[in-house]
N, C-alpha and C positions, 0 to 999 in steps of 0.2 A: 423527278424522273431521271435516272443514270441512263448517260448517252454515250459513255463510253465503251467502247469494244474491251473482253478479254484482252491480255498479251497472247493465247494461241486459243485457234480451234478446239471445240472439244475432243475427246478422241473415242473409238464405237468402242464397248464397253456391255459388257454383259450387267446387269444392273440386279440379276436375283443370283443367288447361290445353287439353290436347289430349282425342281421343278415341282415341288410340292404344291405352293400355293401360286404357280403361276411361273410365266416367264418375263421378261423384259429384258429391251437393251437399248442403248441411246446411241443414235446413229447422228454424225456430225451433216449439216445443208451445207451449201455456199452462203458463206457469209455471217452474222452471229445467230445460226440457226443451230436447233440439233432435234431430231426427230425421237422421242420416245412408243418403241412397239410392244403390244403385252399385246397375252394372250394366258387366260385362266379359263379354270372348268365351269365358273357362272361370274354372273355379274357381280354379285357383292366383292368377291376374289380381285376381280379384275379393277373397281372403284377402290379398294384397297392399297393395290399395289400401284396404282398410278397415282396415288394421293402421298402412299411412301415415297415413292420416286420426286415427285414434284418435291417435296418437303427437304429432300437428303440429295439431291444431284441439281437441280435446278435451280435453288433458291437460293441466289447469292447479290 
């Protein structure tokens, strides 16, 4: 398990390009939080892009 902190918060950040398949954006908490918000036109869309998200912004 890594216990250490980033060197900076992350910073809010639009995380899709278009709104085709949906939206997202990572919103930084206090502390080494950051909140990821999507919203697509069904579920599959929406399991999709948060599963991009996690894999490509989160996972370090």
């Amino acid at each position: 398990m890594e216990t250490g902190f980033a060197p900076a918060p992350p910073t809010f950040q639009a995380l899709t390009k278009t709104s085709q398949d949906g939206l997202a954006v990572l919103t930084p908490l206090a502390g080494p939080a950051a909140l990821v918000t999507a919203i697509a036109s069904d579920g599959l869309r929406l399991r999709h892009l948060l599963n991009t998200t996690h894999s490509t912004h989160l996972s370090r």
